[in-house]
C-alpha positions as CSV (number, residue, x, y, z in Angstrom):
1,X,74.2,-0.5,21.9
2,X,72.3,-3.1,19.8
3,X,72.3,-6.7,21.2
4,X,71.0,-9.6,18.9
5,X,68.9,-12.4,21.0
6,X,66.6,-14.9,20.8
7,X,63.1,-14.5,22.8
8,X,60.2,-16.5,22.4
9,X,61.9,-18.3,19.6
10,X,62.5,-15.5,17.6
11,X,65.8,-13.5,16.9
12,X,65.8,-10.1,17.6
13,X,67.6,-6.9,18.7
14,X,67.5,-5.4,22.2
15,X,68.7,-1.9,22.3
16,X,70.2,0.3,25.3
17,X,71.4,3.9,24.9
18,X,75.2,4.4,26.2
19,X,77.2,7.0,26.6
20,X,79.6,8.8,24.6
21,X,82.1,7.9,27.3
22,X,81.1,3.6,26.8
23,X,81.0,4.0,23.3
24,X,84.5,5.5,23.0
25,X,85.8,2.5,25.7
26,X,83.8,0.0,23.3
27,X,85.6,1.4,20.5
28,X,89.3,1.3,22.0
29,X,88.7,-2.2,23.3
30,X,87.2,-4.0,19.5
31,X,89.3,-6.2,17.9
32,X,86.6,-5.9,15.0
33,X,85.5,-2.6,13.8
34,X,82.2,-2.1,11.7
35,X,80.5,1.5,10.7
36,X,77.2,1.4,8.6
37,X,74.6,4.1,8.3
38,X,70.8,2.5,8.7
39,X,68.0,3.8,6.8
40,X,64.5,2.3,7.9
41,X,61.5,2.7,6.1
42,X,57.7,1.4,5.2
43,X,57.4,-0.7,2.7
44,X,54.2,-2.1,1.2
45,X,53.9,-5.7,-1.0
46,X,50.7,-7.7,-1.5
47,X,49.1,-5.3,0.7
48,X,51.1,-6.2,3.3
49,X,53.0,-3.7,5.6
50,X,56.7,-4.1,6.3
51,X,59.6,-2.5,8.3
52,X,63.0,-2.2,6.2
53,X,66.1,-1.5,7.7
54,X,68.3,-0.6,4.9
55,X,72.2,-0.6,6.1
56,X,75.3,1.0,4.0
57,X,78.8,-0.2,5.7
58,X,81.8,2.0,5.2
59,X,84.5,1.1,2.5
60,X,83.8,-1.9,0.0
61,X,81.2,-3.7,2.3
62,X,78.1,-5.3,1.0
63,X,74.8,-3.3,1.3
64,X,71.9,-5.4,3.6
65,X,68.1,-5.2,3.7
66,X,66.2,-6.8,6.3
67,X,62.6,-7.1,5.9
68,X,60.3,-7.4,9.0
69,X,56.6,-7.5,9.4
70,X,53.6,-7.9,12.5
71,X,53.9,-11.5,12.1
72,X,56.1,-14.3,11.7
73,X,53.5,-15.5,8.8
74,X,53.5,-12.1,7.2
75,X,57.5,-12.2,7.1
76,X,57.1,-15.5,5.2
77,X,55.2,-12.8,1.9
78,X,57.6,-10.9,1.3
79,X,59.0,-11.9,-2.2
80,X,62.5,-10.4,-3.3
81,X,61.7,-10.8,-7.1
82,X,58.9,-8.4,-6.8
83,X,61.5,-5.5,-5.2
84,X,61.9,-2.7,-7.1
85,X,65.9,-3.3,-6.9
86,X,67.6,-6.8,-7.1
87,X,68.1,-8.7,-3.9
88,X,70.1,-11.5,-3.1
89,X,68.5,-14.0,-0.3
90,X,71.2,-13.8,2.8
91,X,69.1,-15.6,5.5
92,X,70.9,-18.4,7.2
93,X,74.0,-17.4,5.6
94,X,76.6,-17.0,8.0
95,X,78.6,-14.5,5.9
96,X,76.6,-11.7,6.5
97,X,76.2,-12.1,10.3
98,X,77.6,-8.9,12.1
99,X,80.9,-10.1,13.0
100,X,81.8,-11.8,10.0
101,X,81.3,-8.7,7.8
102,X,83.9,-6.8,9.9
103,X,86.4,-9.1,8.9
């Protein structure tokens, strides 16, 4: 299970391992349903390293790319225009949060 929260400031994902058992009760009890496959992967740009998580949701959902690196200040380098694929700039945007997709 994948919790988003804010520590230190920062928003980030806390994850636990459940069962197949809590997993199947999760399932039965959502109002909202969301499946997405996650790809993550190295990236490099201006010779600096980042973490992308790469995310495919079932049926006619938008595909998301989130871009992490060591550092808050690092984050702020990575540049969309220099991707090798055309990205659209989502932060902030409320759209794309998790529960407003599965809608």
């Amino acid at each position: 299970m994948i919790a988003k929260i804010i520590k230190d400031g920062n928003r980030t994902s806390e994850k636990e391992r459940i069962t197949e058992e809590k997993y199947e009760e999760f399932l039965s009890s959502s109002i909202l349903h969301l499946e997405k496959k996650r790809y993550e992967f190295s990236y490099i740009q201006s010779d600096i390293s980042f973490s992308l998580k790469y995310d495919e949701f079932a049926g006619d959902k938008p595909y998301m790319l989130e871009a992490d690196a060591a550092s808050e200040e690092e984050k702020e380098f990575f540049s969309p225009d220099e991707f090798p694929a055309e990205l659209t700039e989502v932060t902030g945007d409320t759209r794309y949060y998790g529960y407003r997709v599965a809608s």
